[in-house]
N, C-alpha and C positions, 0 to 999 in steps of 0.2 A: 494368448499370453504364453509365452517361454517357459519350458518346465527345465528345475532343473536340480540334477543329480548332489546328492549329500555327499556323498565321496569327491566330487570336486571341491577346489578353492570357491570359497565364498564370490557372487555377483556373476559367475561366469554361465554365460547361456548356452544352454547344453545345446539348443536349435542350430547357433551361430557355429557352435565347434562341429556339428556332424556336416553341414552345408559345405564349409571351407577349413578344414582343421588348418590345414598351415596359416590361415589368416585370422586364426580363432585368438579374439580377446585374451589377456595372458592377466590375471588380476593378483593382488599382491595381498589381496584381504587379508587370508590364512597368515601370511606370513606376517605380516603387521602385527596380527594380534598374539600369533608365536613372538614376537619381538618384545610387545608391551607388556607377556606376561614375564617373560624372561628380565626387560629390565624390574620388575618391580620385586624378583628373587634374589635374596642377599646373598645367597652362596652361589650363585652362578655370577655374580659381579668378584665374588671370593676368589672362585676355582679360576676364572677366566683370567684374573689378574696373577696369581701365582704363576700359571701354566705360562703365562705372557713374559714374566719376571725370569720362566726359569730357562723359558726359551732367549732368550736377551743374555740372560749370564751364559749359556752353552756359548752362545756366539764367540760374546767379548771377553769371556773370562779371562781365557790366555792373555789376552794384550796387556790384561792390568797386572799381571804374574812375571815376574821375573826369570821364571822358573819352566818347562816342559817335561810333560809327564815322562819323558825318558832321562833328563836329566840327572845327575848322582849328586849328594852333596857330604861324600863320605865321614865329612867331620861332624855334622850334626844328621848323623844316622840315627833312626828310632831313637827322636826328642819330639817332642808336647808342641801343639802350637804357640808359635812364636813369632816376633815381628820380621824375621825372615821365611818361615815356612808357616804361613795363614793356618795351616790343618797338619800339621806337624809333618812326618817324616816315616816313612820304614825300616826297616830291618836293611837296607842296602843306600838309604839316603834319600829316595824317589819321596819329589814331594806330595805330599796327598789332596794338596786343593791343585792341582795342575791333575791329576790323575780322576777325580772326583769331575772335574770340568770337562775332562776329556770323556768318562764313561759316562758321562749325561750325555752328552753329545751322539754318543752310540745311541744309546737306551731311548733318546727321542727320536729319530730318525727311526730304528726299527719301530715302533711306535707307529710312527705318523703315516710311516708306508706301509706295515704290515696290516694296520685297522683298519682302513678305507681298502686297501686292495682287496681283503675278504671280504667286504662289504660288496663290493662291488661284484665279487664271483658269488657270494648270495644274492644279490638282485638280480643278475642274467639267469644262472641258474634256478632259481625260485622261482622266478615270473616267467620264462620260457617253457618247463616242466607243466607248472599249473594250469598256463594256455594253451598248453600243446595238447595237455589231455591225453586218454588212449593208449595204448601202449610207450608211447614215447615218455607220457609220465613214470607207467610205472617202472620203466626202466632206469631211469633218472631218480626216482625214487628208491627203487632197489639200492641204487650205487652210495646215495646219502646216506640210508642205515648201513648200509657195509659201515664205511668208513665212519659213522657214528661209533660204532661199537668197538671200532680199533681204537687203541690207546695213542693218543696225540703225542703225550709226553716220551712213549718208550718207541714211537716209531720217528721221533725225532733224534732219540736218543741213538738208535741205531744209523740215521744217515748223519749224525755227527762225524764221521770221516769225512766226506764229501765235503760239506760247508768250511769244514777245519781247512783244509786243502784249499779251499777259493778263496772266499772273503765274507767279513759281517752281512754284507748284502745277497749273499745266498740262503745265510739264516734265516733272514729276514721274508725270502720269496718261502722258505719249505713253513716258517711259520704263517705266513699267509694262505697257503694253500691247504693247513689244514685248521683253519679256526672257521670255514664258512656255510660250514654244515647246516647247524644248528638254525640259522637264522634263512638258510638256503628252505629250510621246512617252512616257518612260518609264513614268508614269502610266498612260498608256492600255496599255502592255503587261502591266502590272501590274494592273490591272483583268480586261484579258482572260483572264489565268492563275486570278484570283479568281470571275470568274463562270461557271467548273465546279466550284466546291468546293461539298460537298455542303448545307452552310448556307445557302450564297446560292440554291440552288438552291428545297431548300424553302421558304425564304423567297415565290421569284418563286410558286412554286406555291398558297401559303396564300392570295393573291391580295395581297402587301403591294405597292403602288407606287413604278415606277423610282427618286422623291423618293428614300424612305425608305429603299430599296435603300442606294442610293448614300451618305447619309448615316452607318445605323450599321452598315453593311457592309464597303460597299467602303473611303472614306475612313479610317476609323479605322486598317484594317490597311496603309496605306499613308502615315499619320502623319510615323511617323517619316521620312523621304524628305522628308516637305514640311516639319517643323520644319529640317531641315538646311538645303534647300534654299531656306527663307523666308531663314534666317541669314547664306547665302552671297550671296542675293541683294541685300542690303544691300550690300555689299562694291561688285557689281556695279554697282548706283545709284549711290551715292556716286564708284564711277569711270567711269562716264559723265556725269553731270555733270561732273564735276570736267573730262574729257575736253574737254566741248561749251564749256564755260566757259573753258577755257583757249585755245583756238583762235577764242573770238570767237562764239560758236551758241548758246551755253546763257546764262546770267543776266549781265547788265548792267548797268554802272554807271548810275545812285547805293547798286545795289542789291552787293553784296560776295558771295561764297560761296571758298571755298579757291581752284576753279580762276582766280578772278578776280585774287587776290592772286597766285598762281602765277606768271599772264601778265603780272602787272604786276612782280612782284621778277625775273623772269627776267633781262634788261637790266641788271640791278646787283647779278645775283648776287654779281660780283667786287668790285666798290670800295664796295656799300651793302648785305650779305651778310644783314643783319638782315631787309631786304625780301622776301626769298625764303626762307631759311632758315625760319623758325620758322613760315609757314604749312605749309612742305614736309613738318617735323615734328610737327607733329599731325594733318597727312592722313596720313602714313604711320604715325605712333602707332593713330588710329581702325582704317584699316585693316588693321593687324597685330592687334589685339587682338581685331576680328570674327572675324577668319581662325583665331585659334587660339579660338574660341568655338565657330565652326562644326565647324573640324578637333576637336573634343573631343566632338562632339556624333554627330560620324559614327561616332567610334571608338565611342559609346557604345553606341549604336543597332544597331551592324553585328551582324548574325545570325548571322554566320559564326567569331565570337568566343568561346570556352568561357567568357570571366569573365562572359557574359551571362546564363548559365544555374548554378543553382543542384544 
């Protein structure tokens, strides 16, 4: 009888995958029941529909707006929303829901590619370290704590010249390249646990290469961990820019992103509330509605859960 490994996806024969891994059963169990728990969570039907919603208006906002976030409309400078300007207006005429449209649009695309891409340099990172063992760890481990202990925010802050000079999508890469620390640890501890189970092992033995190791070995069973973690690290992005942007570091006008408008409606939160107010609220709508995406996704995932097992 076929024994098989608990860190694999459910049904899959651990016998079949060491004989012929490339031709090894691919089962979809796990994920099925990641799915059925997930549909039957109200806030991850919540979060998944906002973030869907808010992604849809970044699109199409402009086409239904009259308006572009650079245009003037000097005669109704800093007034109130109204049936020509949706979110009123600034101090120079620029309307606010064209501007508000456009820094979403920033704010999710750093987002989308800054979380998964640190994700993915703590997956390599993590599980390559952890298998590697030996000196090769702990040198790779050395360089994790360095760079844990520097300060993300002010070593951002200082290559702010640079990204200022290029464009939003250089922010985007310096903020990706330092959010993936953290989870780059976990990983690798989670690696090292995996590479004495007895699959991985015959695997190294059949003569299959570190590559490939790592690919339909290690990675998969640590999946889940980095779907969450891709999920939360949008969150993350999004509130560092907004961060860096708001204090003057991160993206500059003529160019718009939420913390942009933030820094600027701050100043008239009180007597021109419009300015501040409604970017406030769809940085905080976006980010609420990831959070209860990801928070749905952990509870899905968690091992420690009986509704996950069958």
């Amino acid at each position: 009888m076929a024994t098989t490994d608990p860190t694999l996806p459910l049904d899959v024969d651990v016998t079949a995958t060491l004989v012929d891994p490339d031709k090894a059963p691919r089962s979809s169990s796990r994920a099925r029941l990641i799915w059925k728990r997930l549909a039957a969570t109200p806030r991850f039907w919540l979060g998944a529909t906002v973030v869907a919603a808010m992604i849809v208006w970044a699109i199409v906002g402009l086409w239904i707006c009259q308006w572009s976030p650079t245009d003037q409309d000097l005669i109704n400078a800093s007034t109130g929303p109204s049936a020509t300007h949706w979110f009123g207006t600034d101090d120079i005429g620029q309307d606010i829901y064209a501007e508000t449209v456009s820094g979403l649009r920033k704010s999710l695309v750093i987002g989308l590619i800054a979380g998964p891409v640190s994700t993915m340099i703590s997956a390599f990172v993590g599980s390559f370290a952890g298998y590697a063992g030996g000196k090769t760890d702990a040198v790779i481990s050395w360089l994790i704590n360095l760079l844990l202990v520097l300060p993300a925010f002010f070593i951002l802050v200082l290559l702010s010249p640079i990204f200022k000079s290029l464009s939003f999508l250089a922010l985007t890469a310096f903020i990706a390249l330092l959010s993936w620390m953290i989870m780059a640890q976990v990983i690798r501890a989670q690696t090292k646990s995996l590479r004495e189970r007895e699959f991985v092992k015959a695997a190294r033995f059949m003569g299959v290469g570190t590559g490939k190791i790592l690919r339909r070995h290690i990675i998969p069973n640590v999946a889940s961990l980095l779907i969450i973690d891709a999920t939360l690290g949008v969150v993350a992005a999004i509130g560092a820019e907004t961060a860096l942007s708001y204090f003057g570091f991160g993206i500059e006008r003529p160019q718009v992103s939420l913390g942009v408008l933030l820094a600027d409606g701050t100043p008239s939160a009180t007597t021109r509330p419009w300015m501040f107010v409604f970017p406030a609220a769809v940085l905080v709508l976006l980010l609420f509605a990831v959070s209860l995406v990801g928070d749905a996704l952990r509870d899905a995932v968690d091992p420690t859960s009986g509704s996950t097992r069958e």
